[in-house]
C-alpha positions as CSV (number, residue, x, y, z in Angstrom):
1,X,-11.2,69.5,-86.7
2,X,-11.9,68.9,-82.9
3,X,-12.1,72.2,-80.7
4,X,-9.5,73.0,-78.2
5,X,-10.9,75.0,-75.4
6,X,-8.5,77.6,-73.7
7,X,-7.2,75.1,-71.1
8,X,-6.2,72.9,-73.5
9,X,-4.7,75.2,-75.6
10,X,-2.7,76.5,-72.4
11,X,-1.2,73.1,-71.8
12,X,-0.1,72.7,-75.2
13,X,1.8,75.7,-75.5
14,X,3.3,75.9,-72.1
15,X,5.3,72.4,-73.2
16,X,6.2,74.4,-76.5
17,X,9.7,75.1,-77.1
18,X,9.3,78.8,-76.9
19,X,10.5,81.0,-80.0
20,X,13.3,83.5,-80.2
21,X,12.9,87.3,-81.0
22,X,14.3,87.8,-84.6
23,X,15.5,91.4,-83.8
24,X,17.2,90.4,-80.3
25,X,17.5,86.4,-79.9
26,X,15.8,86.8,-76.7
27,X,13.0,84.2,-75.5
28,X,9.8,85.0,-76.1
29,X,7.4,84.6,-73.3
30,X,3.7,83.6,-73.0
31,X,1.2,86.2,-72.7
32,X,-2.8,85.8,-72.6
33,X,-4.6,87.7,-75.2
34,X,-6.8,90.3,-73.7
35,X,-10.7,90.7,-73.9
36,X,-10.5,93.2,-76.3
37,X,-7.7,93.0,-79.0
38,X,-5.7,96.6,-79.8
39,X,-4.3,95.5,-83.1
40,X,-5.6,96.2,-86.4
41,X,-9.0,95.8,-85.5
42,X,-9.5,92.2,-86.4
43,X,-8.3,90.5,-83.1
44,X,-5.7,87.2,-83.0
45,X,-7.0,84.1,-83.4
46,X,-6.0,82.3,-80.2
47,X,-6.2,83.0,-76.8
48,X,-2.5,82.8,-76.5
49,X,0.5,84.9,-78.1
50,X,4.2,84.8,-77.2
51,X,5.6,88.1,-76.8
52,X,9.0,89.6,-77.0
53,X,9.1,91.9,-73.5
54,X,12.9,92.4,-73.8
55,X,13.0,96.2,-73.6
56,X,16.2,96.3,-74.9
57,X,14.8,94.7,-78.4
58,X,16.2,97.0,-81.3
59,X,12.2,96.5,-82.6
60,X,10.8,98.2,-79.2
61,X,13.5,100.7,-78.8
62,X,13.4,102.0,-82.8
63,X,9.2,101.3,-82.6
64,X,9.0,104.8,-80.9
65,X,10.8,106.8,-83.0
66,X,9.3,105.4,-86.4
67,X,5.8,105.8,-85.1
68,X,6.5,109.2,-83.8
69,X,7.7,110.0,-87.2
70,X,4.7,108.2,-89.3
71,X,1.7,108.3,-86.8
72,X,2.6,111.2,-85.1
73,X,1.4,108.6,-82.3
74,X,3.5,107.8,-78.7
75,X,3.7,104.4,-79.0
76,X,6.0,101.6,-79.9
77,X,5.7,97.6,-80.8
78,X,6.9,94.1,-79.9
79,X,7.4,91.5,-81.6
80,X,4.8,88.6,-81.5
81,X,4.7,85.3,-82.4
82,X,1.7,83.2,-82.4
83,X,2.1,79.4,-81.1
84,X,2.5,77.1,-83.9
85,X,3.5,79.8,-86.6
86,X,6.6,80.2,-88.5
87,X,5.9,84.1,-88.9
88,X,6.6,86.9,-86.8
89,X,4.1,90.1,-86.6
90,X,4.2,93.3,-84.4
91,X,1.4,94.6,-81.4
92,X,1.7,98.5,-80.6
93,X,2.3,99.9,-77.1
94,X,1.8,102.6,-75.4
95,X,4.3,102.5,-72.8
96,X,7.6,100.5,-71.4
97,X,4.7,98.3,-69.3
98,X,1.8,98.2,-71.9
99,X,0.7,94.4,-72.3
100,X,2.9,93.1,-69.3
101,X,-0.4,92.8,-67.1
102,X,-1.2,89.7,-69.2
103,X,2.7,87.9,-69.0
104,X,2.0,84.7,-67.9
105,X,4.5,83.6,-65.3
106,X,6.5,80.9,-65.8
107,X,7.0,79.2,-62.5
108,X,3.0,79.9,-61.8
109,X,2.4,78.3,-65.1
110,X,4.6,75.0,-64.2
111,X,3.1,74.9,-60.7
112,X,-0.5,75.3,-62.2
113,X,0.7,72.5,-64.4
114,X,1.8,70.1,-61.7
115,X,-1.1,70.9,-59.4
116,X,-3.4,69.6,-62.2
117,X,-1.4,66.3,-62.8
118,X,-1.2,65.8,-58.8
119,X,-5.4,66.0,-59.1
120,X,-5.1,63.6,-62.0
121,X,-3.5,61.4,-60.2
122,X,-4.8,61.5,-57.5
123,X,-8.3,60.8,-58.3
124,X,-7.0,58.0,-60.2
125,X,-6.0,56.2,-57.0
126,X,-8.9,57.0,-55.7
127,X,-10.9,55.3,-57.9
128,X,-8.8,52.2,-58.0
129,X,-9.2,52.4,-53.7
130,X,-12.6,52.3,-53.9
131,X,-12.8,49.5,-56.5
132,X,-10.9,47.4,-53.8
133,X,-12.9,48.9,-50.9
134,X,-9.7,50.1,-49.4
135,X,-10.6,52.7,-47.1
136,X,-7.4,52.7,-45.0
137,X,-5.7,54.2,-48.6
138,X,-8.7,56.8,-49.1
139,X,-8.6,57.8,-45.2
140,X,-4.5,58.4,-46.0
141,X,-5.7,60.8,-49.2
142,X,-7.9,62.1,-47.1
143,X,-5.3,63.6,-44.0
144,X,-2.6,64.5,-47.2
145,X,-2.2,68.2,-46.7
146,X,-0.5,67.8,-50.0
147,X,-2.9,66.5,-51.6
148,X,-5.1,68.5,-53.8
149,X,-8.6,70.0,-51.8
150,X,-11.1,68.6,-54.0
151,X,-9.7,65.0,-54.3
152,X,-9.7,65.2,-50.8
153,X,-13.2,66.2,-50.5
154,X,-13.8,63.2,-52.5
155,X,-11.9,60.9,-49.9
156,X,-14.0,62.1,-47.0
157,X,-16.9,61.1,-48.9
158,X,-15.6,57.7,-49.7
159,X,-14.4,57.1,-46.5
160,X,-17.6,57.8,-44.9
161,X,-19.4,54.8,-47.3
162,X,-16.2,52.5,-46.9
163,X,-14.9,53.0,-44.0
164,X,-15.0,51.1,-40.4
165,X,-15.7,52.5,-37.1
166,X,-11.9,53.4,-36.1
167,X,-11.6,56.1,-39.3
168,X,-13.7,58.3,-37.1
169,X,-10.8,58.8,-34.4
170,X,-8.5,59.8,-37.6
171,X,-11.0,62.3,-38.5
172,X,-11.9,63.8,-35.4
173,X,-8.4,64.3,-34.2
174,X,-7.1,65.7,-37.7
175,X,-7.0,69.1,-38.5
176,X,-8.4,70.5,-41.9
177,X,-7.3,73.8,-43.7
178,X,-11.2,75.0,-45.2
179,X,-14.7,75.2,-44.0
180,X,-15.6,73.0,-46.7
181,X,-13.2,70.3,-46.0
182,X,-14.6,70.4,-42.4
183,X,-18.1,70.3,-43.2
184,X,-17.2,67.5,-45.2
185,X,-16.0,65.7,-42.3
186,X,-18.7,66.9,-40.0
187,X,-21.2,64.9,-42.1
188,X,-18.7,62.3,-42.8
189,X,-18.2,61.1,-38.8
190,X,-21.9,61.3,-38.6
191,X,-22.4,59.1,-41.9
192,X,-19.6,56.4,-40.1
193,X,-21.6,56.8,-36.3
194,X,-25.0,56.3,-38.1
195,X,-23.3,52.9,-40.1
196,X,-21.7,51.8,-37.3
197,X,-24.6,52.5,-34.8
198,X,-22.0,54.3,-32.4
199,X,-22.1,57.2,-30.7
200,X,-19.4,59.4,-29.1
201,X,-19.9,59.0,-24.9
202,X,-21.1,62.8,-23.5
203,X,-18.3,62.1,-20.7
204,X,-15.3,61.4,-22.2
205,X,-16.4,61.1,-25.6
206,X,-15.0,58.0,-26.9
207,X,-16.9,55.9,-29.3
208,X,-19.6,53.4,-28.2
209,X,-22.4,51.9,-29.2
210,X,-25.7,53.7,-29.5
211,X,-27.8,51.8,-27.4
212,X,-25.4,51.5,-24.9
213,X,-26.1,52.9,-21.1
214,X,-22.7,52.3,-19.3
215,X,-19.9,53.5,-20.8
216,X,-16.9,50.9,-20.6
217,X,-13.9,53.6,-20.8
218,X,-15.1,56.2,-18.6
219,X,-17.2,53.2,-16.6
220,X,-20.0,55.7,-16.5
221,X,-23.5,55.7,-16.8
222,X,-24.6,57.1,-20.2
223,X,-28.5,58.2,-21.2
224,X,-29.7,56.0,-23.9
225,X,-28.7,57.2,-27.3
């Protein structure tokens, strides 16, 4: 059977219809098992549970009273279901909020999702631009805001091998959100001047050629590059 590493696992489940407390027909939601398991010693099996937080469940609200009376202990239970399972177990708590530091939110979990196929996707064009040499496509990527940091890392680095003199203006007058993004770019224009064999004039720093000694924008003389 092939191994499912915790990502994976988290993608699965999210898309799982979740299940429905027995004891209150509320939806359970996802929670992250902690480091170290409180059960019965032996620990869950997967990284994931879902978890009945409703604390109006007739399970949570009777758990402290039954355990009071058995254990003599101050704690209660919810209701827990593992993903995949028919079968519904119990987890003790020790107060209204125990376990809720591991909920996983919902709308965190479906952005996380979506930012993940938007990098998917977007490295996918990427690729196919740089089969076709298309630079104008990657330099687009690259000045996306919405795109996703690292595939537009990966842009800046494609458009510095692809890309003709005039991406360097795009570059120069964009700007980018982290100091990696603009070190990538730093090392990108100089990349696109060294290909090119331009230079940027020291008067009024548009692009021209590096041997050049008279600059034909500014019309001024220029030292040798």
């Amino acid at each position: 059977m092939a191994f499912e590493t915790r990502e994976e696992l988290l993608e699965k489940y999210i898309k799982m219809d979740k299940p429905h407390c027995p004891h209150c027909e509320e939806e359970m939601t996802l929670w992250e098992v902690p480091p170290i398991n409180f059960s019965d010693g032996l620990g869950w099996q997967t990284p994931y549970l879902f978890v009945c937080f409703n604390d109006n469940c007739p399970s949570f609200r009777g758990g402290w009273e039954h355990l009071m009376d058995t254990m003599e202990a101050p704690a209660s239970y919810r209701c827990i279901n593992e993903p995949g399972a028919s079968n519904f177990e119990y987890m003790p708590v020790f107060s209204p909020i125990g376990g809720t530091g591991s909920k996983l939110d919902d709308a965190a979990l479906i952005e996380q999702e979506a930012q993940k196929q938007l990098s998917i996707q977007t490295f996918s064009l990427l690729t196919d631009y740089y089969m076709s040499k298309d630079w104008d496509e990657i330099l687009k990527i690259c000045l996306d805001p919405k795109k996703p940091p690292k595939a537009r890392l990966k842009a800046v680095e494609m458009v510095a091998e692809l890309a003709d003199v005039e991406a360097i203006e795009h570059l120069l007058n964009h700007k980018f959100p982290t100091p990696v993004l603009k070190d990538g770019v730093e090392k990108a224009i100089e990349q696109l001047h060294e290909r090119h064999f331009t230079r940027e004039c020291p008067f009024c720093a548009e692009i021209i050629k590096k041997r050049a000694t008279f600059c034909k924008h500014c019309n001024k003389d220029v030292p040798k590059g």
